[in-house]
C-alpha positions as CSV (number, residue, x, y, z in Angstrom):
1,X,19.5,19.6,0.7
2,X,20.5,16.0,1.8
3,X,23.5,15.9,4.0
4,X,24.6,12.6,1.9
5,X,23.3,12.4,-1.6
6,X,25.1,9.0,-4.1
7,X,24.4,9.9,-7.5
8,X,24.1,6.5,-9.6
9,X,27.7,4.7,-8.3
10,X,29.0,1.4,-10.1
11,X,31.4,-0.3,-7.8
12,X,33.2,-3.3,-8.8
13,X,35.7,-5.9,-7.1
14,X,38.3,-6.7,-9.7
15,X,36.4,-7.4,-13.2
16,X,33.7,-8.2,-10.8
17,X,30.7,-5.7,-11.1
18,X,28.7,-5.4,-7.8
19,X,26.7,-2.0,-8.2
20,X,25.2,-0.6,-11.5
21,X,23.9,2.6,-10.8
22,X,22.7,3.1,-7.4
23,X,21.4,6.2,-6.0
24,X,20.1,7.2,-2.8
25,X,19.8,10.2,0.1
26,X,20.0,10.7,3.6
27,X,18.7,14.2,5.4
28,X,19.8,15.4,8.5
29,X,18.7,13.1,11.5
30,X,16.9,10.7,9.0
31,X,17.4,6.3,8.9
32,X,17.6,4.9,5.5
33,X,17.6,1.4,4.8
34,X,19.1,-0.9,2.8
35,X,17.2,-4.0,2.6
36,X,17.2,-7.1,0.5
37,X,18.8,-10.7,-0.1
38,X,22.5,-11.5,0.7
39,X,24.7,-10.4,-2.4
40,X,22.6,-7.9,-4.1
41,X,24.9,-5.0,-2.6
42,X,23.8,-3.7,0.6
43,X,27.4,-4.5,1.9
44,X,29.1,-2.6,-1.1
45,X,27.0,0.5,-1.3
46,X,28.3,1.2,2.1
47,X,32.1,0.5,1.3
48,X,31.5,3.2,-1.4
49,X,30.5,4.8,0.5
50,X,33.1,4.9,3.1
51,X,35.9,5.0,0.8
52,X,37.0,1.1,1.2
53,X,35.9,0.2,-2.1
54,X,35.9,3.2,-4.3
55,X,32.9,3.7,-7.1
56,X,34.1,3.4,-10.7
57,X,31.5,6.0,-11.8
58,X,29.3,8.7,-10.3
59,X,29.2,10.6,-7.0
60,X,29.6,10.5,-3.5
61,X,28.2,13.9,-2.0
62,X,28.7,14.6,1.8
63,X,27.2,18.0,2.3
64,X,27.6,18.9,-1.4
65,X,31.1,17.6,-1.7
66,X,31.8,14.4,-3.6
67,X,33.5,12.6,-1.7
68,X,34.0,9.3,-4.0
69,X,37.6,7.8,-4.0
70,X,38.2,9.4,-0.4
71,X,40.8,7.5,1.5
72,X,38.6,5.9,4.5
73,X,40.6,8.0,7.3
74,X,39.3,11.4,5.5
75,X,35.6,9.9,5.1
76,X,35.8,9.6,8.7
77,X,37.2,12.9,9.7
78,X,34.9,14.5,7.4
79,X,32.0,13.0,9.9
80,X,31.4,9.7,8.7
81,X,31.3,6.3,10.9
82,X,31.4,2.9,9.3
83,X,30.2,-0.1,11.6
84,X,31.1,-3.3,10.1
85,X,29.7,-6.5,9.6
86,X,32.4,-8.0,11.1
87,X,32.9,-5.8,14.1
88,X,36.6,-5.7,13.7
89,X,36.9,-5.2,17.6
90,X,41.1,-5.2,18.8
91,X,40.8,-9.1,20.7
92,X,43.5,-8.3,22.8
93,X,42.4,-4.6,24.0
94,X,40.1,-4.1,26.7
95,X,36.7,-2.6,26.1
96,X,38.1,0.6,27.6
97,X,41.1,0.8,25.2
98,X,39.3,-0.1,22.7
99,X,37.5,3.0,22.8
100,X,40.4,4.7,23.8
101,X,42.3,4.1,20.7
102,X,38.8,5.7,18.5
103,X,38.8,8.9,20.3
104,X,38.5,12.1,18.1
105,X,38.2,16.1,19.7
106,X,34.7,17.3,18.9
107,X,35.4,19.8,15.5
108,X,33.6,23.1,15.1
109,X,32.3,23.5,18.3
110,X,30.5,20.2,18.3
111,X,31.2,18.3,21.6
112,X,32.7,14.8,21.4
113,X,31.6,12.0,22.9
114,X,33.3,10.1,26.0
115,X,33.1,7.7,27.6
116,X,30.8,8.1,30.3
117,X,27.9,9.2,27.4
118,X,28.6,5.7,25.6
119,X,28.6,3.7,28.9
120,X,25.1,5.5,29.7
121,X,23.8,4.6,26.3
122,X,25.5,0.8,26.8
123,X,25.7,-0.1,30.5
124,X,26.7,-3.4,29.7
125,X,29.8,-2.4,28.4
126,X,30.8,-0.5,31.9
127,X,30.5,-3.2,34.3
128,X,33.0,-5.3,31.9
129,X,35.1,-2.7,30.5
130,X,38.7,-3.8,31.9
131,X,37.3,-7.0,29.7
132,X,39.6,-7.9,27.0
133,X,37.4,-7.6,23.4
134,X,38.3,-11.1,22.3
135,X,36.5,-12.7,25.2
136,X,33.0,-10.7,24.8
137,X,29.6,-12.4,23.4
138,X,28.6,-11.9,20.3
139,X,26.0,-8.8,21.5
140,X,28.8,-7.3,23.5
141,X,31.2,-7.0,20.5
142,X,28.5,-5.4,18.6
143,X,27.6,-2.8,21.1
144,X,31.4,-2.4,21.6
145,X,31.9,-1.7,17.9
146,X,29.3,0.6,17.9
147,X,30.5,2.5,20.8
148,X,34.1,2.3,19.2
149,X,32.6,4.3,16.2
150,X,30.8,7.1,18.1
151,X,34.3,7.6,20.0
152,X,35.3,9.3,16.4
153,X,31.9,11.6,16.8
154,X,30.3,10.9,13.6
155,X,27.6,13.3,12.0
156,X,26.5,9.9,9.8
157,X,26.7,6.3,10.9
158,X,26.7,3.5,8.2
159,X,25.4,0.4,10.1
160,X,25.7,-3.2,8.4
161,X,23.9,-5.8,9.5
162,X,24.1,-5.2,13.4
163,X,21.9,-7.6,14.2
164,X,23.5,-10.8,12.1
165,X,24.0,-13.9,14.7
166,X,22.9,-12.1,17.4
167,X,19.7,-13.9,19.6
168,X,16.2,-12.3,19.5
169,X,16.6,-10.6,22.9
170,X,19.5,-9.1,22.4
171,X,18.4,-8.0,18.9
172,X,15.7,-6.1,21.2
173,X,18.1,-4.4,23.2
174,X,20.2,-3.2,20.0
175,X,17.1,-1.5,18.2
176,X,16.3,0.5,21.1
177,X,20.3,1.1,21.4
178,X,19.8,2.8,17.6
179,X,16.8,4.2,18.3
180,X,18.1,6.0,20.8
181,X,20.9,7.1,18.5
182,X,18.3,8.1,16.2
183,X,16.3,10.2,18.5
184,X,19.7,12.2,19.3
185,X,19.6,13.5,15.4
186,X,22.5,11.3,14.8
187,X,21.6,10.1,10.5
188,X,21.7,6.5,10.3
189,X,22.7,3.9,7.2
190,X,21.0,1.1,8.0
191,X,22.0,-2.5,6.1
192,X,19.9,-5.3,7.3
193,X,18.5,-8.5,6.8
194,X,15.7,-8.6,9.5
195,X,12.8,-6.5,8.5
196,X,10.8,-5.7,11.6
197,X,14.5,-4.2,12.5
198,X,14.0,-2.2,9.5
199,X,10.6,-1.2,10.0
200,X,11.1,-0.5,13.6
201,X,13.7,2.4,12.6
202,X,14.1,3.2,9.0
203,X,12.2,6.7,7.9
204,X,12.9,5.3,4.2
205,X,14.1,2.0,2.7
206,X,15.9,1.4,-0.4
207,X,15.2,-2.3,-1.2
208,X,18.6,-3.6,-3.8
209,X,18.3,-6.4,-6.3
210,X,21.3,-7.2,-8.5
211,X,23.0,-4.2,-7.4
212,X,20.2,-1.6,-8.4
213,X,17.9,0.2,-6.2
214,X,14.3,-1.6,-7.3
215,X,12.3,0.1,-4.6
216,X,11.8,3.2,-2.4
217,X,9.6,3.9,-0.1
218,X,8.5,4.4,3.5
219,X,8.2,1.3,6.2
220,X,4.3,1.5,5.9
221,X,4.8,1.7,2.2
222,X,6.4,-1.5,2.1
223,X,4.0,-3.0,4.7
224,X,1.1,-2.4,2.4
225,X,2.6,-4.0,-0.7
226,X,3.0,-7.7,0.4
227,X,4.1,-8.0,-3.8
228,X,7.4,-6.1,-3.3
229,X,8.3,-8.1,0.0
230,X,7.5,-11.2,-1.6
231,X,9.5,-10.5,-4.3
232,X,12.6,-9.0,-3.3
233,X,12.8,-10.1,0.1
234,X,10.9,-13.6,0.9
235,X,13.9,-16.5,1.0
């Protein structure tokens, strides 16, 4: 059974509709991906998801309970981690207290994370972590909010758009950062722009058009059918 399972959600801002009827499922250690132009709902889907902008219709299961209409601090206590686009990053706390402020005790006998596991998995962020957040390059912020959300020992993290404004390199260094993740049987929600990102990590990708899922399938799938990325995903 899929750990998270959304059963055909429609999610609107205001009298705005944004999602009609998307579905998807994520297993246990699995990356999905969300993949497609800006506006068709990658963004959304992962606010349902998280509780921030509540579905109208259908379900959100999290290990066979729906979930949908959640306030965002129970999402997360049940296990789920949201990384924004935005970052959201405290400017005025250091990198230390910013992961300070995130820390959750590990629940049912699974161990939480501290911080000398995220400094190993970001070294970067030890040498400058007395450094106040508002100060940090773009990377740094990203790694930090990343960090910041594995503080709260998620089961599932919801990813969106990690590697927006960020320069090649350091886009690199972050997809073996998620990788790593990954490899640690951590599930992964992946919203991106960049495809060899995608392909790099995703086990599936969901590929979103005018909020509806159009495709599915697996990164070598998609690499075969040069018709689906010229479609859906060529500016």
């Amino acid at each position: 059974m899929a750990d998270l399972k959304v059963e055909a959600i429609h999610t609107s801002y205001g009298l705005s509709q944004v999602l009609f009827g998307v579905s998807l499922e994520v297993h246990a250690g699995e990356c999905i991906a969300l993949i497609g132009r800006n506006g068709v709902g990658k963004t959304t889907t992962m606010r349902s998801i998280m509780g921030l902008t509540p579905p109208s219709q259908g379900k959100v299961l999290w290990k066979g309970q729906d979930i949908a209409g959640l306030a965002p601090y129970k999402v997360c206590k049940r296990g789920i981690g949201f990384v924004p686009e935005d970052r959201r990053i405290f400017p005025e706390l250091s990198v230390w207290e910013n992961l300070d402020i995130a820390r959750r005790s590990g629940t049912d006998g699974k161990v939480a994370w501290r911080e000398d596991e995220v400094f190993a998995l970001f070294p970067d962020l030890a040498q400058i972590k007395d450094r106040r957040g508002g100060v940090l390059s773009g990377g740094q912020q990203q790694m930090l909010t990343i960090a910041r959300t594995l503080m709260g020992n998620p089961e599932l993290l919801l990813l969106d758009e990690p590697s927006e404004g960020l320069a090649p390199l350091i886009v690199e260094q972050l997809r073996d950062k998620v990788a790593q993740l990954k490899s640690t049987g951590l599930s992964i929600v992946l919203a991106e722009q960049n495809l060899q990102f995608v392909l790099a990590l995703a086990d599936r990708v969901y590929i979103l058009e005018k909020g509806e899922v159009r495709y599915t399938g697996t990164p070598a799938d998609l690499r075969a059918n040069e018709n689906i990325v010229k479609q859906y995903l060529t500016v």
